[in-house]
N, C-alpha and C positions, 0 to 999 in steps of 0.2 A: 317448385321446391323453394321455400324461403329458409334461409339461417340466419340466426341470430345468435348474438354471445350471450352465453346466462350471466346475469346479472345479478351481484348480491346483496338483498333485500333482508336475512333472517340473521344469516349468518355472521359472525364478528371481522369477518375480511372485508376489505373495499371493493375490489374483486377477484375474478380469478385467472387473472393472467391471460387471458382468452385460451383457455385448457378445455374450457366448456363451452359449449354450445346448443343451442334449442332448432332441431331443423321442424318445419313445418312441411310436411310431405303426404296430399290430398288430405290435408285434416286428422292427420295422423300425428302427435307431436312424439318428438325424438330426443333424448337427451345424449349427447356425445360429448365423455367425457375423455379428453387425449385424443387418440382417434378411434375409439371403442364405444358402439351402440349398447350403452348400460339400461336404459330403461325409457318411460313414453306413456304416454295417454293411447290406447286406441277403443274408438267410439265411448269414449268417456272416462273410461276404466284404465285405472295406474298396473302399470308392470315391472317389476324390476327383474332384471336378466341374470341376475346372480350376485354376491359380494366380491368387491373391489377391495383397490388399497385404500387407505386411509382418508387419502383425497379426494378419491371419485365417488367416496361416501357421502364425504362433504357434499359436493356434486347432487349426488342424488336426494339429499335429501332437503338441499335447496330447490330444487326441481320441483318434487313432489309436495314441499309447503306452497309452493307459487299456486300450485294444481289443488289445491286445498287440501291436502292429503296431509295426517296426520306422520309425522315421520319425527320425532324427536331422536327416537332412541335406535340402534343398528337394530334390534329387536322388532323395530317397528317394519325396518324395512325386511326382518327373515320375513315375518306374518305373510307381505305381497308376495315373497318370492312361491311360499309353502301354497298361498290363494289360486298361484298360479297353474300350480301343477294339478 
């Protein structure tokens, strides 16, 4: 298992305080945002695990641009959540 801090690329912050993090667990990617598994890649495909606060929005949706995943808008992320189910 590797972790790393998410690091902000899209976003208007420098970063994020190390609140987030990217764990890599057998090719599994994890996004932990505080110390809550929010969402991930598994076998290719974006998940997100439900709506957070404000910040672990942010969170996710830095996450899921790095992952190529269109995520502008909270709306973008219900769609993954609704895909999910």
């Amino acid at each position: 298992m590797a972790k790393r801090e998410l690091q902000s690329r899209y976003g208007s912050k420098k970063s994020f305080g190390k609140k987030a993090w990217v764990i890599d667990e057998n090719g599994e990617l994890k996004l932990q945002s505080y110390n809550t598994h929010v969402a991930g890649f598994k076998n290719g495909q974006p998940y997100v695990k439900g709506l957070f606060s404000q910040t672990t929005t942010r969170h996710i949706k830095e996450f899921l641009k790095q992952g190529g995943v269109k995520a502008e808008t909270t709306a973008d992320i219900k769609k993954l959540i609704k895909e999910m189910r």
